[in-house]
C-alpha positions in Angstrom: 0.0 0.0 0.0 1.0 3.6 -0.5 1.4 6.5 1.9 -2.0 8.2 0.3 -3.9 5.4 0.2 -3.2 4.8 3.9 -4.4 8.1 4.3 -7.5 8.2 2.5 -7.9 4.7 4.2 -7.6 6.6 8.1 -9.4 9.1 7.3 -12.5 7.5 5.3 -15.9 6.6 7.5 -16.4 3.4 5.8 -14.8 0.1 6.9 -11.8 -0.6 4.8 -10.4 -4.3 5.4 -6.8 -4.1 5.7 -4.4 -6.8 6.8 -1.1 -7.2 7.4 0.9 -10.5 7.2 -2.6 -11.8 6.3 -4.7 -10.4 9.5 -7.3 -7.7 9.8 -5.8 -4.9 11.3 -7.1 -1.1 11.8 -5.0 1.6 11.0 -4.7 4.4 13.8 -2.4 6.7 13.1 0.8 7.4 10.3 3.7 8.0 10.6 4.5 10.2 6.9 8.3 10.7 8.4 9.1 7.1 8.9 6.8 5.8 6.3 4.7 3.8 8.7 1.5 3.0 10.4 0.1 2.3 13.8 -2.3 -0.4 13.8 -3.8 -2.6 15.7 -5.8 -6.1 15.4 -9.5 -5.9 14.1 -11.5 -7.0 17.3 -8.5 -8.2 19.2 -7.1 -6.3 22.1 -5.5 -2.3 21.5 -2.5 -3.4 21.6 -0.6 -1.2 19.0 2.3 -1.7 16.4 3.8 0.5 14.3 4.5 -1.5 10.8 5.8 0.2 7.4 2.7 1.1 5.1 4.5 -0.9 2.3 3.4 -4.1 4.4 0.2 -3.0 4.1 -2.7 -4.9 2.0 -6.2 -3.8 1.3 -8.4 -6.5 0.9 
């Protein structure tokens, strides 16, 4: 995934599956500087991890 899709992804009101290393995840926040996101699991705990956008997958 790109940087602006991530964006347009975070900031859209619909619900956008994306996974990472084939699991739903939500993305929280991005990070333009470093090229990455916060996410977290899709209905799992809020335990966050910042992963690079590039890992990212829209489904």
């Amino acid at each position: 995934m790109d940087i602006n899709r991530a964006r347009q992804i975070l900031s859209s009101s619909a619900e956008i599956e994306v996974q990472y290393n084939g699991v739903s995840v939500w993305i929280d926040d991005i990070k333009e500087e470093d090229a990455t996101a916060i996410v977290h699991l899709v209905g799992g705990i809020e335990e966050q991890t910042e992963v690079d956008i590039a890992s990212l997958e829209e489904v």
